[in-house]
C-alpha positions, 0 to 999 in steps of 0.5 A: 543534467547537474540535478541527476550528478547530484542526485548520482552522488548520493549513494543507493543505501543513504537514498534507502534509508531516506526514503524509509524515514519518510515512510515509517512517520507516514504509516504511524501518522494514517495506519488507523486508516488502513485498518479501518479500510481493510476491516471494510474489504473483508465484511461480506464476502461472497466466498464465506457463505450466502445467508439470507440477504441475498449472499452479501454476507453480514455488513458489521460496519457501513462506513469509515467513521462508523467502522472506526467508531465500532473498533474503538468501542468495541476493541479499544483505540489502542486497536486502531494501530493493531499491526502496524509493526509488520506495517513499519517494516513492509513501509522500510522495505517497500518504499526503500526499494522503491524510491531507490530503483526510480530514481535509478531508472529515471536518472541511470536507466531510461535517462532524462531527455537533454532539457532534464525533462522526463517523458510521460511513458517513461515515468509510467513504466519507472513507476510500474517496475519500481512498484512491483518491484518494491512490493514483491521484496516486501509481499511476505511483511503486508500479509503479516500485517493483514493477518494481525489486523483482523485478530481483534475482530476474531476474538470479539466474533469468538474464534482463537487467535491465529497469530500472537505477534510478529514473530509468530506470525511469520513462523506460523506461516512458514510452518504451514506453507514454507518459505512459499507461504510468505509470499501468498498473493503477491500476484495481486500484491504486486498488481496492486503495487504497479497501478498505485506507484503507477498513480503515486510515483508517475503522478507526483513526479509528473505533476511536480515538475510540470508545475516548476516549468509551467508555474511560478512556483517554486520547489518548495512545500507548497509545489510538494503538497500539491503534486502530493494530493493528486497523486493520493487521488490517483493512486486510490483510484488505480490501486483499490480493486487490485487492493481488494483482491490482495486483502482477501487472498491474504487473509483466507483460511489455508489448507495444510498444504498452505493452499487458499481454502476460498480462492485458487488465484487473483482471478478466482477472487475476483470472479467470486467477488464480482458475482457475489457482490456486484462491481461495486465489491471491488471498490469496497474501502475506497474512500478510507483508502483514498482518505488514507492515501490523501495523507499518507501521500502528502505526510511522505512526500513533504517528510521526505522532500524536507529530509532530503533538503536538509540533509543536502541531497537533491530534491526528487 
């Protein structure tokens, strides 16, 4: 119980920003990661047409290394980091609001039991809630930052650019759509947003404290980096269909009533991938997304651990 007065102590917006920190220098140090993941879910869908390979459409790049390799060559490096601006601002929102309401659920909501212990179903439905919650506050910045991805890859196949920047992007979209327009598939976003905090914040939290209890190790970096990289692995698992989904609803073309052109829902995508593509379709960008959440997952946690530490706010 003097962890969570601890803990209560801390006002929310100083929590928030803690977490934003954190966030932000692990999406510069893995972005090129997530662009690379991205490029890799969109090659060959299914919805774009059936040429001659059997309707698995064109595949422009086969693998991470490869796919990095062609976007460096064929764009420049400076493109590896192309829409991470929208990326930092979806990070400060999204993982602001999702850090805090955890720990709010865990501390305030669904309580701790009388040993400070946190039960597992507990930690799934904090997860989950603080997930999805946090995702759907920043749904319309993850579709800026999906759409600027892909302008460099348009340029070199020959077709104007849909957006300028942010700032275009974001009144592009409110043009077309309205202010419904920024939040086009955030169904399958904030599905996605649930499973992977259901493999982050559930297993890390799960994982930290059962090795404090159970090991001789202590809450300290090591303890931290461990927790970490099971809940990258995880997180990865759970999160990567519903990724695929999200990403290819995102970034389709729109009617002038800001419908989606190729697909009429999360379901209508995931149909049309699975039959065009096979299974394996939604698990398109796994190992660059488990590549990049390895070390997102660990940049973070050990970021934010230290900064909490140092700023003598109690350890998560």
């Amino acid at each position: 119980m003097g962890l969570q007065r601890e803990n209560n102590k801390w006002p929310r917006s100083t929590k928030f920003a803690l977490s934003a920190c954190a966030a932000a220098v692990a999406e510069i140090v893995t972005f090129p990661l997530d662009l690379t993941k991205t490029r890799l879910q969109l090659q060959g869908e299914a919805a774009l047409g059936k040429p001659a390979d059997g309707g698995r459409g064109q595949m422009v790049y086969r693998g991470m290394l490869r796919t990095a390799i062609g976007i460096m060559r064929e764009e420049g490096p400076l493109k590896l980091w192309q829409g991470v601006t929208p990326a930092i601002y979806r990070q400060i929102v999204y993982s602001g609001v999702r850090m805090v309401a955890y720990e709010q659920l865990r501390d305030s909501v669904l309580g701790r039991n009388a040993d400070a212990s946190f039960p597992f179903w507990k930690a799934v439905v904090g997860g989950m809630a603080a997930g999805a919650l946090g995702q759907f506050v920043a749904s319309p910045t993850d579709l800026v930052k999906v759409q600027m991805q892909m302008e460099g890859r348009r340029r070199l196949e020959g077709k104007p650019p849909r957006v300028h920047g942010v700032y275009h992007a974001f009144l592009k979209i409110v043009s077309e759509g309205g202010i419904r327009g920024l939040w086009a598939g955030w169904v399958p976003n904030v599905q996605r947003a649930a499973l992977v905090n259901l493999g982050d914040l559930t297993t890390y939290d799960t994982v930290k404290h059962v090795l404090l209890r159970n090991t001789s190790l202590q809450d300290n970096s090591l303890c931290h980096a461990l927790a970490s990289t099971c809940s990258g692995l995880v997180a990865a698992t759970m999160g990567t269909p519903a990724d695929v989904v999200k990403t290819r609803i995102m970034n389709q073309p729109r009617d002038g009533n800001g419908r989606g052109i190729l697909y009429k829902s999360s379901t209508d995508c995931l149909i049309q991938s699975v039959q065009g593509e096979g299974l394996k379709s939604l698990y398109k960008g796994f190992i660059p997304t488990w590549m990049r959440m390895a070390p997102w997952s660990m940049t973070f946690w050990l970021t934010f651990e230290q900064i909490r530490r140092a700023l003598g706010v109690a350890s998560f």
